[in-house]
C-alpha positions in Angstrom: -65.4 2.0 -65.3 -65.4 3.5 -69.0 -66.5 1.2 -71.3 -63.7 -0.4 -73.8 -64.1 0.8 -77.7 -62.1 -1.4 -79.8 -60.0 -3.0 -77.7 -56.6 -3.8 -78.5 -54.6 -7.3 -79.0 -52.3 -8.5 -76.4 -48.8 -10.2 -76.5 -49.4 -13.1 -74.3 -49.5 -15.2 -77.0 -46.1 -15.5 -77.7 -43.4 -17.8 -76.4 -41.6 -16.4 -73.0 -38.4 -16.4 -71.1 -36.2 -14.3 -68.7 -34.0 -15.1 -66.3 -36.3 -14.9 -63.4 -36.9 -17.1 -60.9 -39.9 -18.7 -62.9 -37.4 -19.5 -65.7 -33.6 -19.7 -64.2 -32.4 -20.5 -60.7 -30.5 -17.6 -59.1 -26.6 -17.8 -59.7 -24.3 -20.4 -61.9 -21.0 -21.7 -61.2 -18.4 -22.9 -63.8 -19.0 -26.3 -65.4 -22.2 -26.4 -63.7 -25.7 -27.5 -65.9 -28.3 -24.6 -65.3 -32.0 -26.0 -66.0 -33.3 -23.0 -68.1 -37.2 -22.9 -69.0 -39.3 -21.3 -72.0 -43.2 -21.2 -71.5 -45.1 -21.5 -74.7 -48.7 -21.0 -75.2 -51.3 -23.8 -76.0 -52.1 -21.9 -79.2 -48.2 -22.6 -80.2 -47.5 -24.5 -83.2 -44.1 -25.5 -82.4 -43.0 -29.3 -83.6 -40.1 -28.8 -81.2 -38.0 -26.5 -79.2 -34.5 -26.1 -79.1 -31.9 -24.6 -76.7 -28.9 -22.4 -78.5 -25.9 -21.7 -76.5 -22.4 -20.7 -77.4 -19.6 -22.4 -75.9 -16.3 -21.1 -76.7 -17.5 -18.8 -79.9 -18.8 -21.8 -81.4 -22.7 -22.4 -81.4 -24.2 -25.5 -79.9 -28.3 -26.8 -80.4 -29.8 -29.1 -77.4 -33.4 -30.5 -77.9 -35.7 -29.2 -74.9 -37.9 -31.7 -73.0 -41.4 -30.8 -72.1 -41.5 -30.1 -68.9 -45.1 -29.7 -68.0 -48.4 -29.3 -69.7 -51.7 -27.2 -68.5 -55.2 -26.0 -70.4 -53.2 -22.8 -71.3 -49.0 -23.6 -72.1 -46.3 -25.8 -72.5 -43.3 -25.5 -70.5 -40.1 -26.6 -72.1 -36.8 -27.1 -70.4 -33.3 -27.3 -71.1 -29.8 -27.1 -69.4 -27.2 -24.9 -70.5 -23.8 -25.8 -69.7 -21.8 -22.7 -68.2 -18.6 -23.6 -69.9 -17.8 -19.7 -70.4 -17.9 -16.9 -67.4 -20.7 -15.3 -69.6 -22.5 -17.4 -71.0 -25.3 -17.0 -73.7 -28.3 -18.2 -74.6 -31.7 -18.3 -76.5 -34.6 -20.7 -78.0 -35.2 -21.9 -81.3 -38.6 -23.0 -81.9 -39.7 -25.3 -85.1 -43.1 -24.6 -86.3 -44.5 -25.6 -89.5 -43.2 -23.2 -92.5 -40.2 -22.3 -90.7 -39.0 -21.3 -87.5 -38.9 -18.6 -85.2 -35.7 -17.4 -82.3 -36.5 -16.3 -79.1 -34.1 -14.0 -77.3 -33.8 -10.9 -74.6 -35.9 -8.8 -77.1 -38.6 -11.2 -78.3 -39.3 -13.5 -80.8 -37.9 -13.1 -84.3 -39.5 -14.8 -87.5 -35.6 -13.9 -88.9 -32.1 -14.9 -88.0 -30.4 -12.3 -85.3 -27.7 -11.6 -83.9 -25.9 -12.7 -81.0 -26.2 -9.1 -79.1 -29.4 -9.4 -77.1 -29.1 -13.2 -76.6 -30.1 -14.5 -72.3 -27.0 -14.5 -70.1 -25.9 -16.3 -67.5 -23.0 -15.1 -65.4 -20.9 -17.0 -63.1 -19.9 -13.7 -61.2 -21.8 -13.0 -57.8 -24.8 -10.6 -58.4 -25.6 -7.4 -56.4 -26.3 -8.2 -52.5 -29.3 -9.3 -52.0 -30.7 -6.2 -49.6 -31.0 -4.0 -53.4 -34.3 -6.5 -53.8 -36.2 -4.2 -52.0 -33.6 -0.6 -51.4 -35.1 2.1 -52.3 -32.4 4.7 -53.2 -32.0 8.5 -52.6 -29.5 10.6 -54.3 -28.5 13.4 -51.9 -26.7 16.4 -53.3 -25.1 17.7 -50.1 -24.5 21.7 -50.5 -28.5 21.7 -51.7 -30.3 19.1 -49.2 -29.7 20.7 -45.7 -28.2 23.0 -43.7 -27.6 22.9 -40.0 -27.3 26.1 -39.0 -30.4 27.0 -40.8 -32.3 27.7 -44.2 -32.6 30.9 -44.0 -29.9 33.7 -45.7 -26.4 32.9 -46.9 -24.0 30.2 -45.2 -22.1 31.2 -42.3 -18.7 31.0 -41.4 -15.6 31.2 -43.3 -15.5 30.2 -46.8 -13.2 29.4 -49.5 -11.8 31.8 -52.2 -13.9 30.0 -54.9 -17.1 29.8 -53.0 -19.9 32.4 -53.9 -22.2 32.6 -51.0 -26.0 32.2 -52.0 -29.4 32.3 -49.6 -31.0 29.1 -49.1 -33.8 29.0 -52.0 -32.5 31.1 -54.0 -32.7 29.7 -58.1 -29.1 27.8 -58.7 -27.4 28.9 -62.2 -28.7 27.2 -65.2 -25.4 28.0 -66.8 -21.8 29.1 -66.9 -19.1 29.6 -64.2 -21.3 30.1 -61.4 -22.4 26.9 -61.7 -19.8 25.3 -59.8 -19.0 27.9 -57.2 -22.2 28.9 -55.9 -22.1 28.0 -52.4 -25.4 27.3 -50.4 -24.4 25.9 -47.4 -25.8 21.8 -46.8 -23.8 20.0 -44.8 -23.7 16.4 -43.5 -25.3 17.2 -39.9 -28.1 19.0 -42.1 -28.6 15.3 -44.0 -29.0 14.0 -40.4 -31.5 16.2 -39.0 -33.7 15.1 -41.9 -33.7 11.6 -41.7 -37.0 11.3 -40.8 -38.1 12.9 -44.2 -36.7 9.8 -45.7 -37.7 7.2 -43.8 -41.4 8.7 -44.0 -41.2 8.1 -48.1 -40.0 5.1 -47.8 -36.2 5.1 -48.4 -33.6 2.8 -46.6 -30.4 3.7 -49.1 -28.6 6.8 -49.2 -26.3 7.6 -51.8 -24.1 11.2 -51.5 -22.2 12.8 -54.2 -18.6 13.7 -53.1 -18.2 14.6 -49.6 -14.1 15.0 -50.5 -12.6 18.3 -50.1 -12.5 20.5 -53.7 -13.0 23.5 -55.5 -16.2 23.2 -56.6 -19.9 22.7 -54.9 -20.2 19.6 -56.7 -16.7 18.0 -55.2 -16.2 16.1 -58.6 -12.5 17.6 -58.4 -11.2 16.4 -54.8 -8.2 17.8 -54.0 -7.6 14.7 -51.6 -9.1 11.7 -51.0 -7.8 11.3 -46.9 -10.6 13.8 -45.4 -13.9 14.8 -45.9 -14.8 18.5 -46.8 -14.9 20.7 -43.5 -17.4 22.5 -45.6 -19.6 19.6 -44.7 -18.9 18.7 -41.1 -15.7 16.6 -41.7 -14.6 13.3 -40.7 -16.6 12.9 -37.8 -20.4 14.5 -39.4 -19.8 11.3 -41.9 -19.1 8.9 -39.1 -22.5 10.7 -37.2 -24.5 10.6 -40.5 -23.7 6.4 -40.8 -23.9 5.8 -37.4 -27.6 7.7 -37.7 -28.4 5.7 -40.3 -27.4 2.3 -39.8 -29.6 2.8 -36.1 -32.7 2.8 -38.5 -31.6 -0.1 -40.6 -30.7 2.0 -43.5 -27.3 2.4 -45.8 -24.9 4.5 -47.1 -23.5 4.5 -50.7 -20.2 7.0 -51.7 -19.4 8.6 -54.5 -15.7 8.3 -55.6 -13.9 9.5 -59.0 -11.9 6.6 -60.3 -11.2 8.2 -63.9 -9.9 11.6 -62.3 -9.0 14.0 -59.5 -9.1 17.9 -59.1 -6.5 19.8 -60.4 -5.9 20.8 -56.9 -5.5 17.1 -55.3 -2.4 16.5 -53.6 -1.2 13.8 -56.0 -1.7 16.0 -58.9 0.5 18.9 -57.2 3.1 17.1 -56.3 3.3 15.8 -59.9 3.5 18.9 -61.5 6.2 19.6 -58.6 8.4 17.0 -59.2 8.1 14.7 -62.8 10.3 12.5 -60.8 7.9 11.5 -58.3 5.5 8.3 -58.4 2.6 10.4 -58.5 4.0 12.3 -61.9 3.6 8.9 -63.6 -0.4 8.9 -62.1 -1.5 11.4 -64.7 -1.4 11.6 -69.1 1.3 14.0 -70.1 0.3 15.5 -73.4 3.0 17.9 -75.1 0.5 20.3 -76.1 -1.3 22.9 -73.6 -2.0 22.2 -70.5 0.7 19.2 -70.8 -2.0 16.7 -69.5 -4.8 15.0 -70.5 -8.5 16.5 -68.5 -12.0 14.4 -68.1 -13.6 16.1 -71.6 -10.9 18.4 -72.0 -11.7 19.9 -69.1 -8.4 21.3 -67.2 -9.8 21.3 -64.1 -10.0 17.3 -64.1 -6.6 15.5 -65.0 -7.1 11.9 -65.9 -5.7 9.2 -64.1 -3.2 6.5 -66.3 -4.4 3.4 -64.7 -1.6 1.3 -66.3 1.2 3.8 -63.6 2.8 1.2 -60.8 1.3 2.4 -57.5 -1.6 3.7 -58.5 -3.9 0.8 -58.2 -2.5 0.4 -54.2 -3.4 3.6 -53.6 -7.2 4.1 -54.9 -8.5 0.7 -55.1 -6.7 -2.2 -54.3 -6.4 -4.0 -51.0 -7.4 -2.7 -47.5 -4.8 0.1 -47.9 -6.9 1.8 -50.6 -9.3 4.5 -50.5 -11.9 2.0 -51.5 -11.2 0.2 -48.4 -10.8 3.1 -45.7 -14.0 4.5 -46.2 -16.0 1.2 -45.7 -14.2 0.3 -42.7 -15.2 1.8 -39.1 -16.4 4.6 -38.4 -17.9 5.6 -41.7 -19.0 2.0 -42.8 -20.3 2.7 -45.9 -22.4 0.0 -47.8 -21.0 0.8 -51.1 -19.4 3.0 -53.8 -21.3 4.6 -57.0 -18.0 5.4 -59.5 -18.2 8.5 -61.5 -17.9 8.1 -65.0 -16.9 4.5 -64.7 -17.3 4.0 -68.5 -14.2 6.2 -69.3 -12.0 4.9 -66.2 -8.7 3.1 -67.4 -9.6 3.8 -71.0 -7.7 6.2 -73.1 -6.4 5.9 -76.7 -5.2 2.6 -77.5 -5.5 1.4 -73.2 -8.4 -0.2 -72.0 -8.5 -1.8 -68.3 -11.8 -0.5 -67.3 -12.7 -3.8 -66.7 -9.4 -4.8 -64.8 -9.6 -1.4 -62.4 -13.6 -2.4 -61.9 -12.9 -6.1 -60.3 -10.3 -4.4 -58.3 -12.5 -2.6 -56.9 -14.9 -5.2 -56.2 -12.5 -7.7 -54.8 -11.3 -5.2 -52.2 -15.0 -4.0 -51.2 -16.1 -8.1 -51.3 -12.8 -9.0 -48.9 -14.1 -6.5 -46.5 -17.6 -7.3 -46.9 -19.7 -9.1 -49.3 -23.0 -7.8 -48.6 -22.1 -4.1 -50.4 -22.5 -2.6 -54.0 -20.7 -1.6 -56.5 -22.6 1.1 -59.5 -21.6 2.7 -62.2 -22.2 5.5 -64.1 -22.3 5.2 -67.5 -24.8 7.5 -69.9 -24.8 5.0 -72.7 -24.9 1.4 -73.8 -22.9 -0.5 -70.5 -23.9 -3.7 -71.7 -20.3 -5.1 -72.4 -19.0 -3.7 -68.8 -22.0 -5.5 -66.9 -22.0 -9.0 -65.7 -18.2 -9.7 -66.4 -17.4 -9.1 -62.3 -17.0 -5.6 -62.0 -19.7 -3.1 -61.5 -22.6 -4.7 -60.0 -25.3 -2.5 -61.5 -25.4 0.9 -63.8 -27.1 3.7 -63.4 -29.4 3.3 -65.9 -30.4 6.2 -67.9 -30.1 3.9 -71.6 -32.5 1.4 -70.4 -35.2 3.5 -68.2 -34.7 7.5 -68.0 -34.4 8.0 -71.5 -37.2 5.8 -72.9 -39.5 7.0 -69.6 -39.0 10.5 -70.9 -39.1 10.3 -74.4 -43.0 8.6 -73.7 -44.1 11.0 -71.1 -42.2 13.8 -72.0 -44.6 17.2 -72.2 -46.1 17.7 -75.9 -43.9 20.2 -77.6 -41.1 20.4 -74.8 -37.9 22.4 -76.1 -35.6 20.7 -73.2 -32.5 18.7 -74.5 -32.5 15.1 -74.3 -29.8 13.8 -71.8 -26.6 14.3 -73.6 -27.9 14.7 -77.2 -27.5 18.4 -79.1 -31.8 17.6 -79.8 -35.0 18.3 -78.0 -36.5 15.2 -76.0 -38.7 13.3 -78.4 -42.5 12.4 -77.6 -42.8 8.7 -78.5 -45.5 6.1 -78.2 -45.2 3.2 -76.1 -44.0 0.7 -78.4 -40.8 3.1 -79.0 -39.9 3.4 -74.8 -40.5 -0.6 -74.7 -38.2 -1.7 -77.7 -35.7 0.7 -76.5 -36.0 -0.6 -72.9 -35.9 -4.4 -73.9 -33.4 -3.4 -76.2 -31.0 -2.9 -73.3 -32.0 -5.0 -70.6 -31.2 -7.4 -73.1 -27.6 -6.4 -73.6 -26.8 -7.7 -70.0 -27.7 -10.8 -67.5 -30.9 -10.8 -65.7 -28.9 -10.6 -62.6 -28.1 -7.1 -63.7 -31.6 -5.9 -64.5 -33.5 -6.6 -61.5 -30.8 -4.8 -59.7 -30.3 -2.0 -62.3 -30.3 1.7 -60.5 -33.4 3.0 -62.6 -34.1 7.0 -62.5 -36.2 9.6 -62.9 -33.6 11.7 -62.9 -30.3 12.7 -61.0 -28.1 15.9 -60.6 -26.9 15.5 -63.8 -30.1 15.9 -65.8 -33.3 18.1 -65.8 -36.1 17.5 -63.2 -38.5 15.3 -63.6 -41.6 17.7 -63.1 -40.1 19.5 -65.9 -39.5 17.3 -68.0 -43.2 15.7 -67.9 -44.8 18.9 -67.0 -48.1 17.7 -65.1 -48.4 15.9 -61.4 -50.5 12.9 -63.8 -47.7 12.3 -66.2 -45.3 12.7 -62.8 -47.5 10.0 -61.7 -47.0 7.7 -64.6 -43.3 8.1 -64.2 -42.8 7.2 -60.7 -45.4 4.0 -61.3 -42.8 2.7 -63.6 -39.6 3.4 -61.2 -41.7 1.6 -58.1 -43.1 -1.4 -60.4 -40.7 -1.8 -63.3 -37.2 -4.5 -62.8 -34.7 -3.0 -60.7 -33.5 -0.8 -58.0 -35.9 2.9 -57.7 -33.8 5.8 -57.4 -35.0 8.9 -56.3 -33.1 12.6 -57.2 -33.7 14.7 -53.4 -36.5 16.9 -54.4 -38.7 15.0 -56.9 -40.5 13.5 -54.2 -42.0 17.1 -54.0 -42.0 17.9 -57.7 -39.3 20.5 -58.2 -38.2 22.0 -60.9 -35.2 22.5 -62.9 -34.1 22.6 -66.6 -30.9 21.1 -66.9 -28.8 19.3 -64.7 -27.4 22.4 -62.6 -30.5 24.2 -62.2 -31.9 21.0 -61.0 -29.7 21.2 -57.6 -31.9 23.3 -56.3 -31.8 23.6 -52.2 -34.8 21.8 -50.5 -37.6 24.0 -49.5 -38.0 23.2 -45.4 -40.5 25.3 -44.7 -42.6 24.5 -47.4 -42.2 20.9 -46.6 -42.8 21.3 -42.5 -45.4 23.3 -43.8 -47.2 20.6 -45.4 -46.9 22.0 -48.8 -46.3 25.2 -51.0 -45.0 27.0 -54.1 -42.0 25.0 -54.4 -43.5 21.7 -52.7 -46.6 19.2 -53.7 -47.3 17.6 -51.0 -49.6 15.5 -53.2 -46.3 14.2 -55.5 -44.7 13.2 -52.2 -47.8 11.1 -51.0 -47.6 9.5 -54.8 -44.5 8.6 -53.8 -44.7 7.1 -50.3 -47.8 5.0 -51.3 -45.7 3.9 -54.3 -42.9 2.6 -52.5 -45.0 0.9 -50.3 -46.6 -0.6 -52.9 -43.3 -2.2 -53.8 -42.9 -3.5 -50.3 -45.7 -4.8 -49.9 -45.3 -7.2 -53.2 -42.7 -9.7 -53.8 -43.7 -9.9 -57.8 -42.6 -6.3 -58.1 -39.7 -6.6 -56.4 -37.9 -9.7 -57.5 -40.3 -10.6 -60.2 -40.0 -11.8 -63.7 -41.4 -8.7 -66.6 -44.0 -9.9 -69.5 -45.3 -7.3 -71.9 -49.2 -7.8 -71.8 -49.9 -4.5 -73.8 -47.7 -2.1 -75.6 -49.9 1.1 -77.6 -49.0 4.4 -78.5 -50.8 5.6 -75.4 -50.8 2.8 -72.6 -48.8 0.1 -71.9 -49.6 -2.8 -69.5 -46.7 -5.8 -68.2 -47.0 -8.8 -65.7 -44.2 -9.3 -63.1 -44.5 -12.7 -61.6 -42.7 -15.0 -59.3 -43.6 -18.9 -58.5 -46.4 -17.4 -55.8 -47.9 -13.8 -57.3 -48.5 -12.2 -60.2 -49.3 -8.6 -60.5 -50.1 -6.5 -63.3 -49.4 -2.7 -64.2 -51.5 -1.1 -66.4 -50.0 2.5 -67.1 -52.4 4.9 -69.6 -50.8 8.4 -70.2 -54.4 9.3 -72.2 -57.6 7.7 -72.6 -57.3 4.8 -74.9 -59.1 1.4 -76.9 -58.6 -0.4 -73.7 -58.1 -4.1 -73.6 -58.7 -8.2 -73.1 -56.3 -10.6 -71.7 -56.7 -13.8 -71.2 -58.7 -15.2 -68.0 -56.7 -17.8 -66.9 -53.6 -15.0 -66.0 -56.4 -14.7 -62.8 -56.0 -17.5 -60.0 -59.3 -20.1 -60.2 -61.8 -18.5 -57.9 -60.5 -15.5 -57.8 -61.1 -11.5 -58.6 -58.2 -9.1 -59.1 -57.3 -7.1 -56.2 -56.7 -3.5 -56.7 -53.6 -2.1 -55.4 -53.2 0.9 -57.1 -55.6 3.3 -58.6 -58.8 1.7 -57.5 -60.1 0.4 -60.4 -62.2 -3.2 -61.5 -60.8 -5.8 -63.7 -64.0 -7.6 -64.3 -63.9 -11.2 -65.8 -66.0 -11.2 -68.7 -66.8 -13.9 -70.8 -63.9 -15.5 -70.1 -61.3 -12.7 -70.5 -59.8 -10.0 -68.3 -61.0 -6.8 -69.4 -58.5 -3.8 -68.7 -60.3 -0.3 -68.7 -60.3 2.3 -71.0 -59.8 5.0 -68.9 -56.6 7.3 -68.7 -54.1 9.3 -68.0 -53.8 7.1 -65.0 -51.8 3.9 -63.1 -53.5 0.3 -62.0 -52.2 -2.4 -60.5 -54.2 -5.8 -59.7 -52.5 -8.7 -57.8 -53.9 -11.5 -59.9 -52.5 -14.9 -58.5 
C-alpha cells in the first residue's frame, strides 16, 4: 500500500439523515405518525434538535427526543405526521451562536429553501424485485440476428429500410440514421440469453418492438402487433416465455406523448376530421396542420385532454398498457418515452393525470411491475406523486459520472447541451448528484434507473476513454443508490460518439471468440464481478449513502443498513489519501476487501484509506 501524504479531512462529522432504513421505516400511509431519525456525532454541539415539517403549506417545529446515546453519536428521533400525500421534512439543530438546517443536500449554516427538503410519500414505491435487478437496455435491430451476423439481412424489406452488413459502423448523422436496417430480431435476443445471465442481468428492457418506419420504432404505425421485422407476436411471447424460465423480466417501451405519422389512428384522422381519432392529435393552422414531438413531422403529438383517447392507450384492461402485460407476452413493466412532455402542451398539463393512469391499470393487473420514465432533466416534481415509479436518471447520475471521468480535453457534446462535456472534480459530480436525489423521496432514489449510458447518448468507452476510468464508472452504477442499467454493448467497451453511432450491432464472433477489436473481454469480466458484487451485499443494494470523502480526484461514501456497512473508495488519480474514524469498523474486526484487493489498516485509532489511484475499493466494515 502507498503511503498517505497529507491526508485529507472527512465529512463524518456532520449530522446525518436519509430515508433509509437506518433513519425511516419503508412506506407511509395517510394520517399515520412516521418515527424519523437524525444521527449526530459526539463532537456535536447541538443544545437541541428540532423536526421541520410542512403541513398544508404552513411550517410546523417538533422538539426531537434522544433516542440513544454511544461513545461516538447521538441519535435523535422525531415523528412526522403525514397529513399531505408528499410530505416534507428536515432538521433544525440549535448549537451555540446560531443554528444550522439539515436537509437532502446537507447541512446549511443559512436558511434554504424548501426544494431539497426529505420526503415522504404515501404512494406505493417501485416493486420490491428492482432492490437487486440489474437492467439491460436491448436495442433490437443492433443486438442479434437469427439468421446470422454475417452480410446484410435477408428477406423482404420495407421501402424505407437500407439494408447494412452486420458490423458495419451505424451513421453518426443525418437521414440514414433512421433507416439503416441491420437485421436483429427478437429470436436473435433469445438465442443470447445466456450472454446475459453470465454478466449478471435478470431485467430486460427493449426499445419499440411496434411496427414503424424507422429502425428505432419510436414512430409506430400501430400499437395492436409487433414488427414482423422482429419475429412478430409470437417471437415476443417466445422471448418472455424464455425469460421468465430463468427467473428474469421484461420491460416495454411505449410512446405515450406521440405516434408515427404512419399509425393507424393518425391516418384515419387526416382521412376523416370527423372521426374520434381526428380529435387524438393538435391541429395547428400553419404547415403541416399538426403539432410533431420537437417539430418533428414524423411524430404527431397526442392531445391527452380528447374523449377516448385515455381508453384506448392507457386506461383499464382494454388499453394498450394492459394487453401487452397480460398472457402471452407478460411483460413486467413499461419504460415511457419522453414521459416529461406527455399530456403537456401550451397552457395543458396532465402529465401527471395520464402517469397514475397508467399505473393504476398496470397495478390492477399486477402490483409487482414498474413503471419509468424518461425524462433528460430535473423530474423531481413528476416523482413520488403516484405516477412513474422511477426515472431514468441521466440529471442525477450520467451527467455528473461523466462530467468527473470524462477523458481530459474530450470534444464530445454533453447530453443535450450545444457544449463539450466538462472535466470536474469530485465535489462538482457530488453536489450535482445530491442536488437531485434530493428533489424526490428516498423511495425514488434507491430505485432510480442510473446509466452509463443508453441509445440515446454516446458510449461510455468514449466518453471516458480508458478501460480504468471505464472501471471507475461502472463501480459507481454497481455500488451507488438505485437500479444499474446497462446500454447492450458497454459490457464490452464499444464505442460510439453520439447516440446513433452508439447502436452499433454486437460483435458475436468477437464475443464467442473471447475477445477482439471491437470486444474487451476484460470490461465484461469488470462487469460480471461488479454485479456480483452487488449481490452479494445487502448495504449496496438497499443501503442508506454517507459521503465519507469528496476531493477533486477521489471520492469515498458509506452505504449501510441496520446489519452491514460497506465502503467505496473510488480514486480516478493518485491522491492525499485519507483517515476516517475507527469506530465506522465493527469491535474486533478488520475490513474485508471486496473489491480491488487492498488493506485498510487500523492505525492509531483511525481507518486509513490508501493513497493509491486510478482505481476502485470496497471494504465491508460491520
Amino acid at each position: 500500500m502507498t503511503a498517505v501524504h497529507g491526508p485529507v479531512g472527512h465529512l463524518l462529522d456532520d449530522p446525518h439523515h436519509d430515508g433509509s432504513p437506518l433513519y425511516a421505516p419503508p412506506g407511509a400511509a395517510l394520517g399515520e405518525r412516521v418515527p424519523v431519525r437524525v444521527r449526530v456525532p459526539a463532537a456535536g454541539a447541538e443544545r437541541a434538535v428540532w423536526l421541520r415539517t410542512v403541513r398544508d403549506g404552513e411550517p410546523r417545529l417538533e422538539q426531537a427526543r434522544l433516542d440513544r446515546v454511544t461513545e461516538h453519536e447521538r441519535w435523535y428521533v422525531a415523528d412526522v405526521l403525514v397529513h399531505n400525500p408528499l410530505t416534507s421534512y428536515r432538521f433544525l439543530l440549535d448549537e451555540p451562536g446560531g443554528y444550522r438546517w439539515l436537509n437532502g443536500r446537507g447541512v446549511h449554516e443559512r436558511d434554504v429553501p424548501d426544494a431539497a427538503d426529505f420526503r415522504l410519500t404515501v404512494h406505493d414505491p417501485a416493486p420490491a424485485w428492482l432492490d437487486s435487478a440489474f437492467v439491460y437496455q436491448v436495442f433490437p435491430d443492433r443486438f442479434a440476428r437469427s439468421t446470422g451476423h454475417h452480410g446484410e439481412p435477408v428477406g423482404p424489406l420495407p421501402d424505407w429500410a437500407q439494408p447494412v452488413a452486420w458490423g458495419t459502423e451505424p451513421a453518426a448523422l443525418g437521414r440514414d440514421t433512421s433507416s439503416q436496417l441491420f437485421g436483429g430480431d427478437l429470436p436473435g435476443i433469445e438465442s443470447r440469453l445466456d450472454h446475459l445471465q453470465r454478466l449478471g442481468v435478470d431485467t430486460l428492457y427493449l426499445t419499440p418492438v411496434f411496427p414503424a418506419r424507422s429502425n428505432h420504432r419510436y414512430d409506430a404505425s400501430t400499437f395492436d402487433h409487433v414488427d414482423p421485422l422482429l419475429g412478430g407476436d409470437a417471437a415476443l411471447a417466445s422471448l418472455s416465455a424464455a425469460l421468465h424460465a430463468r427467473r428474469m423480466r421484461l420491460v416495454g417501451d411505449l410512446t405515450t406523448n406521440h405516434t408515427g405519422a404512419g399509425h393507424e389512428w393518425f391516418v384515419r384522422a387526416q382521412a376523416d376530421p370527423s372521426s374520434e381519432e381526428a380529435r387524438f392529435y393538435y391541429r395547428t393552422d400553419e404547415a403541416p396542420g399538426y403539432v410533431g414531438w420537437l417539430e418533428h413531422a414524423s411524430l404527431p403529438k397526442l392531445d391527452w385532454s380528447a374523449p377516448g383517447l385515455a381508453a384506448r392507450m392507457v386506461d383499464g384492461p382494454g388499453s394498450v398498457i394492459a394487453r401487452w402485460m397480460r398472457a402471452p407476452y407478460h411483460l413486467d413493466g413499461w419504460r415511457i418515452d419522453v414521459a416529461n412532455m406527455t399530456g403537456r402542451y401550451g397552457s395543458q398539463d396532465q402529465t401527471h393525470e395520464v402517469a397514475k393512469l397508467i399505473r393504476a391499470t398496470m397495478r390492477a393487473h399486477d402490483p409487482d411491475v414498474v413503471l419509468v420514465s424518461e425524462h433528460f432533466h430535473d423530474a423531481g416534481s413528476d416523482m413520488g406523486v403516484g405516477g412513474w415509479h422511477v426515472n431514468m436518471n441521466y440529471s442525477a447520475f450520467t451527467r455528473p459520472v461523466w462530467s468527473w471521468l470524462v477523458e481530459p480535453d474530450s470534444t464530445l457534446p454533453f447530453v443535450g447541451m450545444p457544449v463539450t462535456v466538462p472535466r470536474r472534480g469530485g465535489q462538482a459530480m457530488v453536489d450535482s448528484m445530491r442536488d437531485f436525489d434530493s428533489a424526490v423521496p428516498w423511495s425514488v432514489t434507491r430505485h432510480q434507473w442510473n446509466m452509463l449510458a443508453s441509445h440515446d447518448t454516446a458510449r461510455l468507452r468514449t466518453v471516458v476513454g480508458t478501460r480504468e476510468r471505464a472501471e471507475l464508472a461502472a463501480a459507481l452504477l454497481f455500488t451507488y443508490p438505485g437500479t444499474p442499467v446497462v446500454f447492450a454493448g458497454d459490457e464490452g467497451g464499444l464505442t460510439g460518439a453520439n447516440g446513433e453511432h452508439a447502436r452499433a450491432s454486437m460483435p458475436w464472433d468477437e464475443i464467442d471468440a473471447g475477445g477482439g477489436p471491437r470486444w474487451d473481454a476484460s470490461t465484461f469480466e469488470t462487469y460480471r464481478r461488479l454485479s456480483a458484487l452487488r449481490r452479494s451485499s445487502g448495504a449496496l443494494r438497499t443501503g442508506g449513502l454517507r459521503w465519507a470523502v469528496v476531493t477533486d480526484d477521489a471520492v469515498a461514501f458509506l452505504r449501510e443498513t441496520p446489519d452491514e456497512r460497506v465502503l467505496v473508495l473510488l480514486a480516478r488519480t493518485p491522491w492525499q489519501g485519507a483517515l476516517l474514524p475507527g469506530h465506522l469498523l465493527a469491535p474486533g474486526a478488520t475490513a474485508q476487501n471486496l473489491y480491488g484487493g487492498a488493506e485498510l489498516p487500523l492505525v492509531d485509532g483511525r481507518l486509513v484509506l490508501p493513497a493509491d489511484g486510478p482505481g476502485v475499493q470496497v471494504w465491508r466494515l460491520a
